[in-house]
N, C-alpha and C positions, 0 to 999 in steps of 0.2 A: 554457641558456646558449649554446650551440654554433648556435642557429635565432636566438640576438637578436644574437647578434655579427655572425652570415655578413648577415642582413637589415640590419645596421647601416653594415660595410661594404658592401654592394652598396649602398644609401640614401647614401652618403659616395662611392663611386670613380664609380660610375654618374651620379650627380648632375652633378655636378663636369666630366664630360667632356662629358653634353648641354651642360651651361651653359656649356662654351667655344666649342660650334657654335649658343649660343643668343647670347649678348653678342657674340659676331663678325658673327652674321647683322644682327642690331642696329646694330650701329657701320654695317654695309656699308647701312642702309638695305632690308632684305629684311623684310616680311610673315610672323609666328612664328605658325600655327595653335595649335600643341598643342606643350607641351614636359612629357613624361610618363617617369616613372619605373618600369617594371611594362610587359606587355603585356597583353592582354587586356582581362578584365570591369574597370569602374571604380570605386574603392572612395572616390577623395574625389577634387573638383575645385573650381576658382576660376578666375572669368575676370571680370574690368572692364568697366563700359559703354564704354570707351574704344576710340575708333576705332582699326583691328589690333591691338586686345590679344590676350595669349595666353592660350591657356587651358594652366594648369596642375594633372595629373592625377596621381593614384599609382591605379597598376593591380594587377588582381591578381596577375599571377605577374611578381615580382621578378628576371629574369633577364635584365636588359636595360632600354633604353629608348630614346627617342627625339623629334626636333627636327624636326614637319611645318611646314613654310613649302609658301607659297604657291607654286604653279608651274602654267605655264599649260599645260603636258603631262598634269596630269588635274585641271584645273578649267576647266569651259568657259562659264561663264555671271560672268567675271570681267571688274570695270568698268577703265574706264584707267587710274584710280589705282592700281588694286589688282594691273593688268598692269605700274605701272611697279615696283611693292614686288615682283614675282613674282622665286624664283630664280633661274630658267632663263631669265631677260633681264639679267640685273646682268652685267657685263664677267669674263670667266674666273678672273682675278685674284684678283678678289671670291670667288665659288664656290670656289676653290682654297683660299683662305682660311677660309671659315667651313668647310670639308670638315676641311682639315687643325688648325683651333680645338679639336677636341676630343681628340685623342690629344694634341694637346702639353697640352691642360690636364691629361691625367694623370701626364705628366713636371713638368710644376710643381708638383701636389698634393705627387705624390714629395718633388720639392725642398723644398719647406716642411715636408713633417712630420721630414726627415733636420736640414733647418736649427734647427729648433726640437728636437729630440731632442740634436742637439751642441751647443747653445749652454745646457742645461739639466744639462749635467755629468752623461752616464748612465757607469754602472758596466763598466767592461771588465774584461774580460782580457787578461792580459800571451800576447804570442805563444809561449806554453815548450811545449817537443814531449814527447812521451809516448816510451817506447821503441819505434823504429820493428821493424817485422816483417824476420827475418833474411836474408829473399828480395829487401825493395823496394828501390829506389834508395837511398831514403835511407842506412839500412844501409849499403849499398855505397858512400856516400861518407863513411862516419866518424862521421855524426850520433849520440847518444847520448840517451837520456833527460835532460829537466832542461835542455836546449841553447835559450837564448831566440833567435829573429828579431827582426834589428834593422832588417833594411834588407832592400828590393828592388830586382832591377834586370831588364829584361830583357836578356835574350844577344843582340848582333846575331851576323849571318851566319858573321863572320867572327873571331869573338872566342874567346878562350879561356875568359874571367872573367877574366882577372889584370890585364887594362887598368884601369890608374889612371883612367882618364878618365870610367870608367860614372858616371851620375848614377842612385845610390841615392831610392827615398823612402822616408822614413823608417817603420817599422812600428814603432806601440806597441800596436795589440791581436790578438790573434787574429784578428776580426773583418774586419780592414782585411786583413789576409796574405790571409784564405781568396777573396777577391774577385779578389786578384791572380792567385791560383796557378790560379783555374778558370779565368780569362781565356787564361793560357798556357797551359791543361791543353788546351781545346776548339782553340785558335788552334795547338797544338802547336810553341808556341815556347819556349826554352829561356828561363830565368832562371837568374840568379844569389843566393844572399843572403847576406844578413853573419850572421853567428852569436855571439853570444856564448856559450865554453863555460866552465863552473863552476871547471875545473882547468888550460885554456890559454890564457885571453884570446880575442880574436877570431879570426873566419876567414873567408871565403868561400868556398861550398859552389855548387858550380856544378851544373845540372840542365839538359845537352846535348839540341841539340834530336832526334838519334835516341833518346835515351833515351823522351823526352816521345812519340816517334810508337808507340812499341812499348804504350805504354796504351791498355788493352782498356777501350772509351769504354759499355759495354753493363755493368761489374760497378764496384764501388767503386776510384775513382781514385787516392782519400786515403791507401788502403791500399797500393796499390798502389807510389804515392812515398814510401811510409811516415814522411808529416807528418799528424800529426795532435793537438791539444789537449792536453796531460796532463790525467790521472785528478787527481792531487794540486793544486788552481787556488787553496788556501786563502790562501796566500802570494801571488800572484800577479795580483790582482784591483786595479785602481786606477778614481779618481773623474778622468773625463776633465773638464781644466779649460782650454778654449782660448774665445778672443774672437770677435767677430763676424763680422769677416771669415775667419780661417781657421773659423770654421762653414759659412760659405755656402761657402769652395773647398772644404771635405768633403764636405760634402752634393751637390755637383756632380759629383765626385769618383766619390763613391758611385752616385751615378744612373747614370753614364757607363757604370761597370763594369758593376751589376746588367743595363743596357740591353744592352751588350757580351755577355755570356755570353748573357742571354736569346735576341739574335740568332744567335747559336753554336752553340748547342744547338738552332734548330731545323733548322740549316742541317745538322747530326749527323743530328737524326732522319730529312730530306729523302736523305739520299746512306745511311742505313742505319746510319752509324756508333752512333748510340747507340739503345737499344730504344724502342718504343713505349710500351712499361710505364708510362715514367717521367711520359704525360701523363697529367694528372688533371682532374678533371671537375666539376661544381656541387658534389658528396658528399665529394669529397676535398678543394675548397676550407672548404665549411664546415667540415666534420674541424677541419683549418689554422686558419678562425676563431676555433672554440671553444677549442682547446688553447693558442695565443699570448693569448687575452682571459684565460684561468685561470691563466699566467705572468705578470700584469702589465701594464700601459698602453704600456711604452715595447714590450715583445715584442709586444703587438697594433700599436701603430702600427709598429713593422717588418716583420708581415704585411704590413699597408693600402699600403707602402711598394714592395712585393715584387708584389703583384698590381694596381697604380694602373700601374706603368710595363710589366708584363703586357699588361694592359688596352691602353695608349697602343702594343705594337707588336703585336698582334693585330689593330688592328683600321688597324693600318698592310700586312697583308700584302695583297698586289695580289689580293683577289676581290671581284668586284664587288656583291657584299652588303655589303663594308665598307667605311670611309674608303680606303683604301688601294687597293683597286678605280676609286674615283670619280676620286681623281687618275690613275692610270692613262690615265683615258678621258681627263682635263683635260689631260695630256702629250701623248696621241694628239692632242688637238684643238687644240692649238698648234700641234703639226708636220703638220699636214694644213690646218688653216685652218677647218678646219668640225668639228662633233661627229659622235660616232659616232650613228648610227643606234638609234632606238626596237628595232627587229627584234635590232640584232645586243645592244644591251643586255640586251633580255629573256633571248634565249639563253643568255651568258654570265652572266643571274644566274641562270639555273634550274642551269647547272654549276656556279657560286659555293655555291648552295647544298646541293646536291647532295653537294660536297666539306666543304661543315661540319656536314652530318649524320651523315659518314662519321666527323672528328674527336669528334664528340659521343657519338656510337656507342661507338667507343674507348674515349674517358675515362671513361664511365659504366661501360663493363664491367670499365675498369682502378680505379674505384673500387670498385665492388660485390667486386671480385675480393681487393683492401687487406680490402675492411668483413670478410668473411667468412673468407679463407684468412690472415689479417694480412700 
């Protein structure tokens, strides 16, 4: 179960992101060689008599894939037509475009399985807190067991909480709260929230931004602020029923934040604040597959959801193995007037890669390290 689901998502998040640097490249008029799923040995292929059609492949090792077009920087026995369809002659713009076509197509994938997941009325939980630990903040501001989140707000600078004027949004699940709180937890800015408690009506419960800097970003956060889920959710469970439109501002909603922490958190691990531990690898994804696919449809497509927009800012970070490297160069060769150079390319991608053997390194020994010591 855990080998068809991880194969099934990488067949679904993988696909989906060539095919936005394959339909761009398309619209822009570019020449598509090979648009394959897999590296390696080739285990099925189709291509059309049809002049530049592509050949489409699944390879043997599912860990990746990729969108060959034509480029006259390593084909040399190419006709005029075939130099006009070639990438590396289409206007920056273009290239820019089909470059950056495929990480946004896994922030859209996102968007539609969130949009279709809220507009299908999935099951939440109500935001009600567990009793928090006698040491965290929570504690320390009065929180109790049984205490539900109604509302968020963030703290500006200058505020105390008590300003009438904060704009709340509304929190009805747990779900929607814990997004908010990582955003402030990683960004270390303070929020406020409404509470409603069982024996005095409302409140708001303010979480200062020294409070938020003093969390230790390396051991459990949740704990820490001592908010977290109650054990007792028997009561507490509803069928979310909203409309079209507020699905699509959810789901947007949602992308923004998961996008937001995930940039956060690497930006933690880059300055030391949070461990390395925490990244994970092909073994610990599939793990994730299999366990969200034997929970149900909508917990696997909330994986699919969680590593689609992964996916779309990984392959956004500036090395030039990845999308995020190419524009890189596409910036420099705006503000310079000309492309960088073959030579200094090569260089920078033998350190591109260099530095994602080293993350791959990591994540496998921090998986193997989960498999065996749990």
């Amino acid at each position: 179960m855990t080998i068809i689901s991880f194969l099934i998502a990488i067949l679904i998040l993988v696909g989906f992101h060539e095919f936005g640097h394959f339909i761009v490249a398309k619209w822009c008029g570019i020449a598509v060689e090979r648009f394959s799923i897999g590296f390696g040995p080739v285990l099925w292929r189709k291509k059309s008599n049809k002049p530049f059609a592509t050949e489409f492949v699944l390879s043997g090792i599912p860990l990746g894939g990729y969108v060959k077009m034509i480029d006259t920087r390593t084909h040399t026995d190419l006709s005029p037509e075939q130099t006009l369809r070639a990438f590396d002659q289409q206007k920056l713009y273009k290239r820019s475009m089909v470059v950056a076509a495929g990480p946004f197509a896994n922030f859209l994938l996102a968007w539609v399985f969130l949009f279709g997941l809220y507009l299908s009325g999935p099951l939440q939980v109500k935001a009600v807190l567990d009793e928090p630990a006698s040491h965290s903040i929570a504690a320390s501001s009065g929180l109790v067991k049984g205490d539900e989140v109604r509302g968020f707000a963030k703290l500006p600078q200058d505020s105390d909480g008590v300003d009438m004027s904060l704009e709340f949004t509304p929190i009805d699940s747990w779900n929607r709260l814990r997004w908010k709180l990582l955003k402030s937890i990683l960004s270390q800015e303070g929020f406020v929230l409404q509470v409603a408690h069982s024996d005095s009506g409302d409140s708001r419960v303010v979480f200062d931004h020294q409070e938020l800097q003093t969390l230790n970003m390396k051991t459990d956060v949740f704990s820490q602020l001592g908010l977290s889920l109650s054990k007792d959710i028997s009561e507490a469970t509803f069928q979310l029923d909203i409309g079209i439109l507020e699905s699509m501002q959810r789901a947007y909603e949602r992308v923004y934040d998961i996008s937001s922490v995930s940039v956060m958190s690497i930006r933690s691990l880059l300055t030391g604040q949070a461990s390395l531990k925490q990244i994970s690898g092909p073994i610990g994804i599939a793990s994730m597959a299999g366990q969200s696919a034997q929970s149900g449809i909508i917990a696997y497509i909330g994986f699919l959801v969680l590593i689609s927009i992964s996916l779309g800012i990984m392959n956004l970070l500036p090395l030039p193995m990845l999308d995020g490297g190419q524009l890189v160069f596409d910036a420099i060769e705006l503000i310079r007037g000309k492309a960088v150079s073959m030579p200094v390319r090569e260089i920078t991608s033998k350190v591109g890669i260099f530095g994602i053997l080293i993350l791959t390194g990591i994540a496998v020994f921090n998986d193997l390290s989960r498999l065996f010591h749990g």
